[in-house]
VMD Tcl script that builds the backbone (N, CA, C; Angstrom):
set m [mol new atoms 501]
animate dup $m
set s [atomselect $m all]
$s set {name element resname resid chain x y z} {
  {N N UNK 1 A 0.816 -1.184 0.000}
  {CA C UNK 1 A 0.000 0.000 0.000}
  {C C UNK 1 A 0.866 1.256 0.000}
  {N N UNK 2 A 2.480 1.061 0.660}
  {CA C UNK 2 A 3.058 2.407 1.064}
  {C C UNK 2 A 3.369 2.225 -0.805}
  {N N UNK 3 A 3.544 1.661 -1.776}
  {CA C UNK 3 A 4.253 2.139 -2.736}
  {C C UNK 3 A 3.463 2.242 -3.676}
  {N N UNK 4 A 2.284 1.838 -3.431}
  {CA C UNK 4 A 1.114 2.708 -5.015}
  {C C UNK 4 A 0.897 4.095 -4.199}
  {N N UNK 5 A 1.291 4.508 -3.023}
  {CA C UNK 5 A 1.079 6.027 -2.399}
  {C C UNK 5 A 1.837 6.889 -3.115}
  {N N UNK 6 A 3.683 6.546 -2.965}
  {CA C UNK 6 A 4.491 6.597 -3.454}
  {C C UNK 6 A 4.243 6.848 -4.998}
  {N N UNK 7 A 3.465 6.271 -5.798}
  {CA C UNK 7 A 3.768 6.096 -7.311}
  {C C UNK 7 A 2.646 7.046 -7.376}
  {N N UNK 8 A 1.562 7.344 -6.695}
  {CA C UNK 8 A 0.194 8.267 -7.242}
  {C C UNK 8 A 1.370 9.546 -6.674}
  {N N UNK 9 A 2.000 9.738 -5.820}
  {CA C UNK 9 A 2.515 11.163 -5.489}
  {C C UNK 9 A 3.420 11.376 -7.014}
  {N N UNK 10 A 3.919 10.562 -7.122}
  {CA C UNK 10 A 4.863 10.529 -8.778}
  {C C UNK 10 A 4.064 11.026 -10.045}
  {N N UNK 11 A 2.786 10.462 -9.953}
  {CA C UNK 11 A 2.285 10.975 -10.879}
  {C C UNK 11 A 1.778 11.779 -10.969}
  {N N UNK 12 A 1.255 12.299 -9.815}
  {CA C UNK 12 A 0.651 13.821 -9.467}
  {C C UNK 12 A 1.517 14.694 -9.667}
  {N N UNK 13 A 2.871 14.286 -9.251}
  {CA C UNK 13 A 4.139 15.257 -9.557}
  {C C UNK 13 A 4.053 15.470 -11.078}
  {N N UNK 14 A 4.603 14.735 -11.448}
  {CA C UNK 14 A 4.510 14.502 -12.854}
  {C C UNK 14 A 3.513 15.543 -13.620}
  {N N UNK 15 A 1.937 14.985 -13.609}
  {CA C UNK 15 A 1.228 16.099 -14.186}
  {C C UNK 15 A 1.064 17.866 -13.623}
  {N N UNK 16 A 1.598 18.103 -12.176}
  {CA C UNK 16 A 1.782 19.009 -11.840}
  {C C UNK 16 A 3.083 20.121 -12.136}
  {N N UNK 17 A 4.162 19.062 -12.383}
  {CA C UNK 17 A 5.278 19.974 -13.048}
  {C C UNK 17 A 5.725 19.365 -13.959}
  {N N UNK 18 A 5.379 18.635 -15.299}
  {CA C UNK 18 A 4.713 18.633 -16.497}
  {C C UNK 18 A 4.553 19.088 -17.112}
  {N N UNK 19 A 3.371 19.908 -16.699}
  {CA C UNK 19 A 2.569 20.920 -17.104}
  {C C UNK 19 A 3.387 22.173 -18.085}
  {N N UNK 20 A 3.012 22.472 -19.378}
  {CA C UNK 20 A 4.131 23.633 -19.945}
  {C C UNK 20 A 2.950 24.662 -20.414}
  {N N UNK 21 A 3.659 25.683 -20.288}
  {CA C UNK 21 A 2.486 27.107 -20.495}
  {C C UNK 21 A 1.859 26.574 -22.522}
  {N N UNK 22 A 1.176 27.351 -22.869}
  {CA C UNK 22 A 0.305 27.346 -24.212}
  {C C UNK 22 A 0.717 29.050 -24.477}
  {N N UNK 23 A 1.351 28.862 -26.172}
  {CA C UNK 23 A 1.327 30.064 -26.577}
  {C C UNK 23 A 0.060 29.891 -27.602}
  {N N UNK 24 A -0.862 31.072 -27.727}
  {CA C UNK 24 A -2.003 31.499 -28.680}
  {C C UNK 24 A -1.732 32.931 -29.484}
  {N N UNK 25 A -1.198 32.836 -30.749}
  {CA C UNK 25 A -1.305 34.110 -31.189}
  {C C UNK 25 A -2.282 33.762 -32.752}
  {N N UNK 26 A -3.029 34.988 -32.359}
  {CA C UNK 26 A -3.930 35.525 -33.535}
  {C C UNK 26 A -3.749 37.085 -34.315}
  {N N UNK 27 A -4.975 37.143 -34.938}
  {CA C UNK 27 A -4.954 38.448 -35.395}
  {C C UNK 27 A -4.897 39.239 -34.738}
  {N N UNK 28 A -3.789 40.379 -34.319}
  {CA C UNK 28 A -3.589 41.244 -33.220}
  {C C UNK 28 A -3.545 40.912 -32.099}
  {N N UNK 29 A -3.502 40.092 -31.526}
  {CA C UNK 29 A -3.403 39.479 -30.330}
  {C C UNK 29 A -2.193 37.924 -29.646}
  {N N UNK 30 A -1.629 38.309 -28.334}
  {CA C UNK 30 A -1.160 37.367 -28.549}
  {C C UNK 30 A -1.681 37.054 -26.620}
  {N N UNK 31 A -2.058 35.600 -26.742}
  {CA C UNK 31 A -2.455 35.130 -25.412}
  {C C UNK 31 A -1.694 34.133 -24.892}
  {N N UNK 32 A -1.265 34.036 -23.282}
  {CA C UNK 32 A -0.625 32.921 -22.972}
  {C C UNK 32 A -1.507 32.386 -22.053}
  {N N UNK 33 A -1.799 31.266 -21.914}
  {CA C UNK 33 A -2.386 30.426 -21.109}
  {C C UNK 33 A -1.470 29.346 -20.539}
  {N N UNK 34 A -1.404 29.278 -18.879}
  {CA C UNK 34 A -0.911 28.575 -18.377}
  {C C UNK 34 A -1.661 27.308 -18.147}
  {N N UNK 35 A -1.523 26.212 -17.933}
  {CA C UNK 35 A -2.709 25.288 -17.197}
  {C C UNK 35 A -2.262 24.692 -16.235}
  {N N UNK 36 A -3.107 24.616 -15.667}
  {CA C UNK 36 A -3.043 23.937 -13.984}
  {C C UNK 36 A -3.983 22.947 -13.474}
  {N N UNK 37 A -3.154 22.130 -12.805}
  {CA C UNK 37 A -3.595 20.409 -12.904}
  {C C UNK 37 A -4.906 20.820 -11.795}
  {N N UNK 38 A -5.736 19.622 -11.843}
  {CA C UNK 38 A -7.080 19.349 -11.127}
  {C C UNK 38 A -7.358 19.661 -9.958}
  {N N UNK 39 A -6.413 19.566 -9.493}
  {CA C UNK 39 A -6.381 19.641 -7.894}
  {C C UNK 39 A -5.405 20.695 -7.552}
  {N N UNK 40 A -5.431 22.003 -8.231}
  {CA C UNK 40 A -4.682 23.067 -7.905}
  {C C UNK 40 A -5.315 23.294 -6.569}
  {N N UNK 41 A -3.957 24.074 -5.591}
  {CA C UNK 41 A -4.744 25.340 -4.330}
  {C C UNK 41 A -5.263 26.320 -5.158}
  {N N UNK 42 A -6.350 27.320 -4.790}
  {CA C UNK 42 A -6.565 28.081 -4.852}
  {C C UNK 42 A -5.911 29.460 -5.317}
  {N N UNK 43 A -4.842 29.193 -4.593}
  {CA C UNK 43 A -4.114 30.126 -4.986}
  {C C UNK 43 A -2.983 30.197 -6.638}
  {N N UNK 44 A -2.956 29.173 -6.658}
  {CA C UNK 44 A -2.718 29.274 -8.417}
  {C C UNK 44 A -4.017 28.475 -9.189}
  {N N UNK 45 A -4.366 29.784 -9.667}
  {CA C UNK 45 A -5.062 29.605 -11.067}
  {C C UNK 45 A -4.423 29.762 -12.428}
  {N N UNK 46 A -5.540 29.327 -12.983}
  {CA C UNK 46 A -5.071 29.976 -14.726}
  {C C UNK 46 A -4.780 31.322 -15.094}
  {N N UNK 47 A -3.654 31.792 -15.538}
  {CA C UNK 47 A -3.425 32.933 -16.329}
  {C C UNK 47 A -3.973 33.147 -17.351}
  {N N UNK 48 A -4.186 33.712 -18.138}
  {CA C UNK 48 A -4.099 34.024 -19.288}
  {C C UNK 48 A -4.083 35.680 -19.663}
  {N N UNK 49 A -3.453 35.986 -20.455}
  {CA C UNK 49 A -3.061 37.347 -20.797}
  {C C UNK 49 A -3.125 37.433 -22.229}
  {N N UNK 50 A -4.469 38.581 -22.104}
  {CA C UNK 50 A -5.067 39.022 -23.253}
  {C C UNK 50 A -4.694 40.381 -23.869}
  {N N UNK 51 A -4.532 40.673 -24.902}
  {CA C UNK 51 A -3.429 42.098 -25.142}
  {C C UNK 51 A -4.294 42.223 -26.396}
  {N N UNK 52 A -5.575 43.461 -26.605}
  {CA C UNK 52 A -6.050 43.411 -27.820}
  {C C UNK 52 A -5.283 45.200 -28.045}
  {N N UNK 53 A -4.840 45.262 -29.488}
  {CA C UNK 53 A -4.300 46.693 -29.677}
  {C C UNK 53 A -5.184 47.459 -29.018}
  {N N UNK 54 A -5.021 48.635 -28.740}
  {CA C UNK 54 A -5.997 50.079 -28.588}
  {C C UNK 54 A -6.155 50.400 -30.205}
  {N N UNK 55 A -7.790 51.003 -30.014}
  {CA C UNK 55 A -8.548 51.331 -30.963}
  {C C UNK 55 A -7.652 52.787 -31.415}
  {N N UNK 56 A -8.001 53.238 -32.592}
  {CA C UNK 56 A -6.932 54.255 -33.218}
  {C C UNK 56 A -7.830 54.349 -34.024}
  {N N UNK 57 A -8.179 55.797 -34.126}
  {CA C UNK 57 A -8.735 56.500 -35.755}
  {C C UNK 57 A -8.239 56.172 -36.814}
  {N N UNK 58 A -8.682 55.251 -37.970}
  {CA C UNK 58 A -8.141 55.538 -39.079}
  {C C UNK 58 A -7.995 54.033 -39.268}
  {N N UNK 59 A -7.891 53.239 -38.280}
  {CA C UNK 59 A -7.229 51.903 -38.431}
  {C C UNK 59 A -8.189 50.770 -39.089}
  {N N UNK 60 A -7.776 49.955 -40.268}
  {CA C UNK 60 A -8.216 49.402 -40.970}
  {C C UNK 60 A -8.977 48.057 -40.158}
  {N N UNK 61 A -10.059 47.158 -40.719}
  {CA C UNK 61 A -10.876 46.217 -40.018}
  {C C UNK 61 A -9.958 45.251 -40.765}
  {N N UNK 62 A -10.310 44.146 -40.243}
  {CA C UNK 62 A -9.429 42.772 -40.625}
  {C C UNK 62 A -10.071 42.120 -41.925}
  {N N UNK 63 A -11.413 42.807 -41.805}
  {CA C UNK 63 A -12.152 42.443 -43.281}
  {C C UNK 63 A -11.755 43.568 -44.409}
  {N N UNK 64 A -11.442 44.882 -43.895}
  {CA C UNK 64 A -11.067 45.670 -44.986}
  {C C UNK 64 A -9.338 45.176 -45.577}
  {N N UNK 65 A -8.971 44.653 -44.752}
  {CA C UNK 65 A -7.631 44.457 -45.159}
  {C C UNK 65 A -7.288 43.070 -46.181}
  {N N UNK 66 A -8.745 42.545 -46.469}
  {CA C UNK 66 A -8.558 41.726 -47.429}
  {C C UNK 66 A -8.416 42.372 -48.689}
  {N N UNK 67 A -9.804 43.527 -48.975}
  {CA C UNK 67 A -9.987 43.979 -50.163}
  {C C UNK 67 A -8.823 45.256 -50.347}
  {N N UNK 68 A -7.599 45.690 -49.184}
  {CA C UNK 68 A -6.787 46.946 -49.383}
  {C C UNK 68 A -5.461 45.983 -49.949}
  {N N UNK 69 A -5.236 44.498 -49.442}
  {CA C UNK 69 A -4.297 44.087 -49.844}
  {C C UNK 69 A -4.125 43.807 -51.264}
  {N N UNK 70 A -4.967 44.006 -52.422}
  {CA C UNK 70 A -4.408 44.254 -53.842}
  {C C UNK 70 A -4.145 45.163 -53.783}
  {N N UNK 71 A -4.355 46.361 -53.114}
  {CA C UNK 71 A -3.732 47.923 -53.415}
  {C C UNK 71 A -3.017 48.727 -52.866}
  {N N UNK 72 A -2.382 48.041 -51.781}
  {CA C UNK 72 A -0.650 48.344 -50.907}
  {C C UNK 72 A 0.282 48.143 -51.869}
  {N N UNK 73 A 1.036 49.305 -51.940}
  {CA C UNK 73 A 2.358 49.061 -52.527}
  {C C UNK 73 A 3.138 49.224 -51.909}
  {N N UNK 74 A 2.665 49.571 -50.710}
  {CA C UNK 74 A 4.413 50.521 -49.395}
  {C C UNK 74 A 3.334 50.309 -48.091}
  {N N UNK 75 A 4.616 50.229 -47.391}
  {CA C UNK 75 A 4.288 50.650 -46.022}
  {C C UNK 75 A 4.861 51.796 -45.025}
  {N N UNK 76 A 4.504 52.888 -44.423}
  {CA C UNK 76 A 4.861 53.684 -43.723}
  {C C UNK 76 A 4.838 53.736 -42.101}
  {N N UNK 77 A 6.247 53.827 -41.279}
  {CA C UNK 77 A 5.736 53.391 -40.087}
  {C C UNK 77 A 6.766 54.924 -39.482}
  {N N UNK 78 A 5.255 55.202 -38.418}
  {CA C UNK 78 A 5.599 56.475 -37.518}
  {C C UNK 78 A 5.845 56.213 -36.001}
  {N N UNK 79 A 6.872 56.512 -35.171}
  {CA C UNK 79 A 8.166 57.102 -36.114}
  {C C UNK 79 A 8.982 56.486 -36.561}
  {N N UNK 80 A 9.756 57.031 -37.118}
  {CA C UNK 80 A 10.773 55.970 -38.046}
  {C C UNK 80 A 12.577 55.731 -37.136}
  {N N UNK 81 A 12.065 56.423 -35.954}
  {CA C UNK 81 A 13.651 55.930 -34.937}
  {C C UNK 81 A 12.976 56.484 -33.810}
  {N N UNK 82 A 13.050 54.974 -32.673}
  {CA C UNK 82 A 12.732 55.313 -31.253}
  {C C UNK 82 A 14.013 55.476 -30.297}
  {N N UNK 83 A 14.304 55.978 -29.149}
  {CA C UNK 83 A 15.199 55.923 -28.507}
  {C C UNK 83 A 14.707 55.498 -26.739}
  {N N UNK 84 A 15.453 54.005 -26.472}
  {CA C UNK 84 A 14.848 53.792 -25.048}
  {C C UNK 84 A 15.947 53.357 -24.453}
  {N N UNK 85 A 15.503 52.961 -22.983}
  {CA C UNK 85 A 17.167 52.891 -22.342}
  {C C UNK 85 A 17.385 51.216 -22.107}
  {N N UNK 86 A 18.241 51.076 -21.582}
  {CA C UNK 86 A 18.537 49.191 -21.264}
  {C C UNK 86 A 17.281 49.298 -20.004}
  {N N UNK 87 A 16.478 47.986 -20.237}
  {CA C UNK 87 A 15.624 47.286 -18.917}
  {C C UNK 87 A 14.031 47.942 -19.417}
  {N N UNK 88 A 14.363 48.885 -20.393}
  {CA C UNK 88 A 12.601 48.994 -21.190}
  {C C UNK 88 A 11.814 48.318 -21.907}
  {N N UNK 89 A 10.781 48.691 -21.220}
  {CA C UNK 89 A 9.943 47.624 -22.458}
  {C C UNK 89 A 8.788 48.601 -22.813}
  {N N UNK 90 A 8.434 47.802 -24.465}
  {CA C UNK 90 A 7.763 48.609 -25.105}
  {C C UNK 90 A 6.495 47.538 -25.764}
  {N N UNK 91 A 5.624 48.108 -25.833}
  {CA C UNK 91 A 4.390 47.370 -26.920}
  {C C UNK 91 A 4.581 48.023 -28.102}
  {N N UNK 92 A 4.808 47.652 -29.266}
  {CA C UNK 92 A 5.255 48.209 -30.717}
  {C C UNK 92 A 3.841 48.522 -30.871}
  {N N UNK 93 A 2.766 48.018 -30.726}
  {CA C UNK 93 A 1.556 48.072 -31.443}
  {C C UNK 93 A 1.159 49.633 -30.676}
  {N N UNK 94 A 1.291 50.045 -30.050}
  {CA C UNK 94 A 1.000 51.099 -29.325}
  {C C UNK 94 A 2.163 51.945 -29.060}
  {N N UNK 95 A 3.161 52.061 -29.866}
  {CA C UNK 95 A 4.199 53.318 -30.347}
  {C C UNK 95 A 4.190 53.609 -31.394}
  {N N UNK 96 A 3.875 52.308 -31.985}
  {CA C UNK 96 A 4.142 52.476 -33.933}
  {C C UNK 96 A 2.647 52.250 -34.307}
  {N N UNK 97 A 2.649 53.354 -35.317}
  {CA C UNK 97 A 1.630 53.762 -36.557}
  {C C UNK 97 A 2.536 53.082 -37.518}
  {N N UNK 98 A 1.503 51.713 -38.370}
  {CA C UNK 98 A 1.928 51.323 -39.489}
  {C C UNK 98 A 1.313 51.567 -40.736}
  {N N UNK 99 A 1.367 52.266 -41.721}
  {CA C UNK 99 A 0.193 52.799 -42.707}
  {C C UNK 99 A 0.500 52.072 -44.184}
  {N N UNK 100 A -0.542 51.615 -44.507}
  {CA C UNK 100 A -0.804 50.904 -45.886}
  {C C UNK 100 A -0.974 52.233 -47.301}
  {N N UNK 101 A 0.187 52.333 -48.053}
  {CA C UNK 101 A -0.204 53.357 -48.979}
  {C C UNK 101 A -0.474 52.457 -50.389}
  {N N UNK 102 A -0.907 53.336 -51.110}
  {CA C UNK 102 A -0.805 52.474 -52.395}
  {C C UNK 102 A -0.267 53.043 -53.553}
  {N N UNK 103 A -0.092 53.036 -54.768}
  {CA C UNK 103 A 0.714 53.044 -56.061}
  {C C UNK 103 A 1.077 54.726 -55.946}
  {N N UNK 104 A 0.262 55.837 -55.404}
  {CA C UNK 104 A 0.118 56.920 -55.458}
  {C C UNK 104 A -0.110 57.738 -54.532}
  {N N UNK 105 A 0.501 57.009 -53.071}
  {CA C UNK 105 A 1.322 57.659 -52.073}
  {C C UNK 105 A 0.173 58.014 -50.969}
  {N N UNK 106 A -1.303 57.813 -51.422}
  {CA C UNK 106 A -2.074 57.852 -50.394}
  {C C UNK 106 A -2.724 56.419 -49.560}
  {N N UNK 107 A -2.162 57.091 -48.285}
  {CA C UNK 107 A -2.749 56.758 -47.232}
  {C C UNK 107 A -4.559 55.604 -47.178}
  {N N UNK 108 A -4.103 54.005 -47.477}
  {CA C UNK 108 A -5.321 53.335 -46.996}
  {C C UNK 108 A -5.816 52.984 -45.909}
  {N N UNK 109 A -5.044 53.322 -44.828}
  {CA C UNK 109 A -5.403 53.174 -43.123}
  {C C UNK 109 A -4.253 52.702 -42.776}
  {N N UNK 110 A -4.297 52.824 -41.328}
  {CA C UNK 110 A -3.417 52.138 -39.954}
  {C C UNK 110 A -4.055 50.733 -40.443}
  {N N UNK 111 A -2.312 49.862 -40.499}
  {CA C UNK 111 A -2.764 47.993 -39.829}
  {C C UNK 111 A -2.936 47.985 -38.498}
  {N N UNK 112 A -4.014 47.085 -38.549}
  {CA C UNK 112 A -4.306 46.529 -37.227}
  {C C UNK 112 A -3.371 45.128 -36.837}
  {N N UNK 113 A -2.944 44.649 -37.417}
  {CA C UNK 113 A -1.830 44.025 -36.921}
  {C C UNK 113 A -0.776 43.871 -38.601}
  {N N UNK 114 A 0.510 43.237 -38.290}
  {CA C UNK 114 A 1.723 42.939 -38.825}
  {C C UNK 114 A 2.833 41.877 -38.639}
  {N N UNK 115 A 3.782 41.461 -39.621}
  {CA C UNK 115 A 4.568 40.942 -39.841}
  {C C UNK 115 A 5.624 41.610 -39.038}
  {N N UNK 116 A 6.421 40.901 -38.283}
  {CA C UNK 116 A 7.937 41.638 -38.223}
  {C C UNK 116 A 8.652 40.986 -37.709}
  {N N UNK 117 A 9.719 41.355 -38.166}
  {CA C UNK 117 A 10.930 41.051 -37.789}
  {C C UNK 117 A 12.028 41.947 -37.150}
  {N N UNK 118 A 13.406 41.541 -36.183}
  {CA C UNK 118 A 13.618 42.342 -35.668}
  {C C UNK 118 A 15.630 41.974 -35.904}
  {N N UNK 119 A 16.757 43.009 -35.915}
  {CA C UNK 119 A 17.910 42.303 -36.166}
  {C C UNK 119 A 18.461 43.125 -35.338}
  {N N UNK 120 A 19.715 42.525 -35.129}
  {CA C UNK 120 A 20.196 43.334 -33.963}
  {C C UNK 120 A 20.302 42.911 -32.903}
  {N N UNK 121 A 21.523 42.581 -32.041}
  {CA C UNK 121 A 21.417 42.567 -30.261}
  {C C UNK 121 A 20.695 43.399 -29.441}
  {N N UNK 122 A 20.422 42.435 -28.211}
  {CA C UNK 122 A 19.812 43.569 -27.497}
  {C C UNK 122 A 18.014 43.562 -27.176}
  {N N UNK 123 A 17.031 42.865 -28.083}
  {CA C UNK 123 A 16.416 43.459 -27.909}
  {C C UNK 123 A 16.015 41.215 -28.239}
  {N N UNK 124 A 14.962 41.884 -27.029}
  {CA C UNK 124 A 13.906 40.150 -26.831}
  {C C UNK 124 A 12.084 40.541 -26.747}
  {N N UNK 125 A 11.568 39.239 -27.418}
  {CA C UNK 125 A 10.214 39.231 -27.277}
  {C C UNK 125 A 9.554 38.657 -26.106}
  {N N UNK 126 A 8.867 38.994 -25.344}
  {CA C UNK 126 A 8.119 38.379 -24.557}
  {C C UNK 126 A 6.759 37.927 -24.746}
  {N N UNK 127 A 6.773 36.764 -24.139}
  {CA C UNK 127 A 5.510 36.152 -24.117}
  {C C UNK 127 A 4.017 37.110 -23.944}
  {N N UNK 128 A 4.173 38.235 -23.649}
  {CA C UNK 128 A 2.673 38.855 -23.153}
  {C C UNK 128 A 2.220 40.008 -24.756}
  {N N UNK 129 A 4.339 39.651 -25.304}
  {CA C UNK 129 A 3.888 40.968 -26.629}
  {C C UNK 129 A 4.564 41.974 -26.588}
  {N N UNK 130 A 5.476 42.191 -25.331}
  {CA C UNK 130 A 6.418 43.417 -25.492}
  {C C UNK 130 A 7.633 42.951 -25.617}
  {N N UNK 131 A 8.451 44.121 -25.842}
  {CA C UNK 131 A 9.605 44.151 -26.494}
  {C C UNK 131 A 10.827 44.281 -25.421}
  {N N UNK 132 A 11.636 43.717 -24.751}
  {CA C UNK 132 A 12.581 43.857 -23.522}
  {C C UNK 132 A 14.074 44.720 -24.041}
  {N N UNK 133 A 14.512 45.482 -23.711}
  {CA C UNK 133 A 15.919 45.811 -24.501}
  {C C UNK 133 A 16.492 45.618 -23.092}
  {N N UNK 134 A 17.823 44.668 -23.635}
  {CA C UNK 134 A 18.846 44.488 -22.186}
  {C C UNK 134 A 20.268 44.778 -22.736}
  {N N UNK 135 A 20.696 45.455 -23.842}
  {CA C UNK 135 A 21.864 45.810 -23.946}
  {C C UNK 135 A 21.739 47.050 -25.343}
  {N N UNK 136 A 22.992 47.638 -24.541}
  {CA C UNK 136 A 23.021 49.179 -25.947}
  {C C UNK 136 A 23.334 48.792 -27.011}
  {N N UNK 137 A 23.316 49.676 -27.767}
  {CA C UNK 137 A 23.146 49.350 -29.266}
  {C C UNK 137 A 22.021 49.929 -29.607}
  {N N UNK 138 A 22.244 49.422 -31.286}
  {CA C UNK 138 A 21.325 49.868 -32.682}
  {C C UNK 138 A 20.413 48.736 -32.972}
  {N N UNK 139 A 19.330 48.681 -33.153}
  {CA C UNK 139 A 18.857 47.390 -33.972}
  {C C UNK 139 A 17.681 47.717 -34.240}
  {N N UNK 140 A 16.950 47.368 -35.206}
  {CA C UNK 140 A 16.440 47.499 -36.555}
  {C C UNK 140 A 14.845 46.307 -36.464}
  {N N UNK 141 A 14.031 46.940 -36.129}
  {CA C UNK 141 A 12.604 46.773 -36.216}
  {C C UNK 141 A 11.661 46.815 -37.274}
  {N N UNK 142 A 11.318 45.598 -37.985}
  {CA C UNK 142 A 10.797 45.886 -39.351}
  {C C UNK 142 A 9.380 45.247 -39.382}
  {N N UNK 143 A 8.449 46.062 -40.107}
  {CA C UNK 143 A 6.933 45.584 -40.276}
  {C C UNK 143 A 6.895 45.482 -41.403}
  {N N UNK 144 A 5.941 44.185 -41.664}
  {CA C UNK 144 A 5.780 44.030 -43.138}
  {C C UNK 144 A 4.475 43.645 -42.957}
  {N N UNK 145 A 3.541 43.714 -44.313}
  {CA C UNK 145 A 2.281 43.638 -44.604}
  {C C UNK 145 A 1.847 42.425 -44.155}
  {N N UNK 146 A 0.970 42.034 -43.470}
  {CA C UNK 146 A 0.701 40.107 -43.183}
  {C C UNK 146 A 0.654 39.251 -44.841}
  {N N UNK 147 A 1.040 38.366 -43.843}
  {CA C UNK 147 A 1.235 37.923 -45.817}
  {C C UNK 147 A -0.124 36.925 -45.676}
  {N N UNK 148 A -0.960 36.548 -45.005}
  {CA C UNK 148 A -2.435 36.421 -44.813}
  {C C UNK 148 A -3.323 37.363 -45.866}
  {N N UNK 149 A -3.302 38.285 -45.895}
  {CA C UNK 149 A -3.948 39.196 -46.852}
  {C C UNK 149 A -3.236 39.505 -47.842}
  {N N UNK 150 A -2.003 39.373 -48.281}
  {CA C UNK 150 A -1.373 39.839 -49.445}
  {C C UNK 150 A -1.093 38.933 -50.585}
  {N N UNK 151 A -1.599 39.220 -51.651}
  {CA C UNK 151 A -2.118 38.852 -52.992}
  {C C UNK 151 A -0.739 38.922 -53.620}
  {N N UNK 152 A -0.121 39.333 -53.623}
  {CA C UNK 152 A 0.905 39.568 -54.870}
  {C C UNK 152 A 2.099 38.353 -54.493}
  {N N UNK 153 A 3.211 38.644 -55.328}
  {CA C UNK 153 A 4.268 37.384 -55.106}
  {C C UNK 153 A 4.884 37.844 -54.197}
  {N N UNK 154 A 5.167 36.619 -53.271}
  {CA C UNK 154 A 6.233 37.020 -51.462}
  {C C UNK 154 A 7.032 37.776 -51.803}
  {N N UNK 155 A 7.900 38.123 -52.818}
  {CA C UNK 155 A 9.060 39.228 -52.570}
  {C C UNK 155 A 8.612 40.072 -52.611}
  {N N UNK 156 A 7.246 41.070 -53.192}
  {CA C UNK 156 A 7.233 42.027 -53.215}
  {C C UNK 156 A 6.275 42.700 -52.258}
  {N N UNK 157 A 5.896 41.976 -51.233}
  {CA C UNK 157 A 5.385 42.481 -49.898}
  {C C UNK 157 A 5.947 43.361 -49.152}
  {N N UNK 158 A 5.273 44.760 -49.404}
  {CA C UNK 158 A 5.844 45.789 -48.758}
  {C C UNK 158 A 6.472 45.790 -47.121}
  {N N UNK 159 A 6.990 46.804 -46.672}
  {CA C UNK 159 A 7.821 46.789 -45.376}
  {C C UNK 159 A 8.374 47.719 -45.301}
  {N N UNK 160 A 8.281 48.122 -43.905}
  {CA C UNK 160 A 8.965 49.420 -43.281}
  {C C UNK 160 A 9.655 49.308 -41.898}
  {N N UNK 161 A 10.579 50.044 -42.028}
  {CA C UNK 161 A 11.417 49.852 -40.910}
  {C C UNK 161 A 12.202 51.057 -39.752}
  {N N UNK 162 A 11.991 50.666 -38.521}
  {CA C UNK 162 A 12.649 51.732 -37.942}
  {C C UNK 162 A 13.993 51.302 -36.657}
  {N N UNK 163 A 14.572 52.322 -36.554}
  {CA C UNK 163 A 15.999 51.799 -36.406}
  {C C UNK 163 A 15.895 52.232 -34.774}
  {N N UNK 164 A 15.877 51.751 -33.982}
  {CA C UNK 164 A 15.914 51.754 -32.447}
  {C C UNK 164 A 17.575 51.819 -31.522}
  {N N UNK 165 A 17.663 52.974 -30.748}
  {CA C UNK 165 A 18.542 53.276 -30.060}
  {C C UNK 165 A 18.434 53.006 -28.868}
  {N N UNK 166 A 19.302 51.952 -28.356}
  {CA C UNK 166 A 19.412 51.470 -26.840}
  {C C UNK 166 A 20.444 51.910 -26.338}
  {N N UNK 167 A 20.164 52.940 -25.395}
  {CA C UNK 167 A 20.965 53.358 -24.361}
  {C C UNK 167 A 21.429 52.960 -23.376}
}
mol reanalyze $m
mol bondsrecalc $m
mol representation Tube
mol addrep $m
C-alpha cells in the first residue's frame, strides 16, 4: 500500500510539473495560457493574458484588409527611430503607426496588426507581446504587410522599418 502512495505522489508530480504554459497568437493578439492540474490550491489559477491593440482613428478592419491588400504598394511606419534605455519595455503596437499606402502615395489606413521582424542585439520578445531591450546598441525593427492578406508574389510584400537606439 506504502508504494502505489508513493507512485500516485509521482504521478501527481509529474502532471503538476509537467505541465508547460500554451502560446495562442492571432490576429492582433497574442495570449498565454498557463494550465493547472485538477487539484490546484486556490491560490494558483489559470493565467491568461489578453493584449487586444488600442482602438486608433483611421485603423483598418481585418475584413477591410482583405480587399486593401491588392492595393498596398508601401508601407509607412511612424516614427521611423525610437530611442529607449537598457531594462525597457515597449508594446510596438502602441508606439508604432503602421500605414498601408498604395501606387500613389495615399494613405489606406493604420494595420491593425503585422509581420515583423527584428535584427540586432539587445532586444527580446516576450511572451505577453512586449519588447525587452537588455543591452546598448542599434537594432532594426521591421513591419511588413501580413502575408495572410497579401495577394501579390512574397518578394514584393511591402515593409517598413525603424531603427531603435538602446541606451
Amino acid at each position: 500500500m506504502h508504494i502505489s502512495l508513493v507512485w500516485r505522489a509521482v504521478a501527481l508530480a509529474a502532471v503538476v510539473f509537467g505541465s508547460s504554459a500554451c502560446v495562442r497568437v492571432s490576429k492582433g493578439e497574442l495570449a498565454v495560457a498557463v494550465p493547472v492540474p485538477v487539484r490546484a490550491s486556490s491560490a494558483l489559477e489559470s493565467r491568461t493574458v489578453d493584449y487586444v491593440v488600442p482602438e486608433r482613428a483611421g485603423r483598418l478592419s481585418y475584413p477591410a484588409m482583405d480587399s486593401v491588400g491588392q492595393r498596398v504598394r508601401a508601407l509607412r511606419v511612424a516614427p521611423t527611430a525610437l530611442t529607449v534605455a537598457v531594462g525597457d519595455t515597449v508594446r510596438m503596437a502602441e508606439v508604432l503607426r503602421v500605414e498601408a499606402l498604395d501606387s500613389a502615395g495615399v494613405v489606406l489606413g493604420e494595420l491593425p496588426g503585422y509581420d515583423f521582424g527584428f535584427s540586432g542585439r539587445g532586444m527580446r520578445l516576450l511572451a505577453d507581446g512586449r519588447f525587452v531591450f537588455s543591452r546598448t546598441g542599434t537594432t532594426r525593427f521591421t513591419a511588413q504587410f501580413p502575408e495572410q492578406f497579401w495577394r501579390g508574389k512574397p518578394a514584393d510584400r511591402p515593409a517598413a522599418s525603424v531603427s531603435i537606439t538602446i541606451q
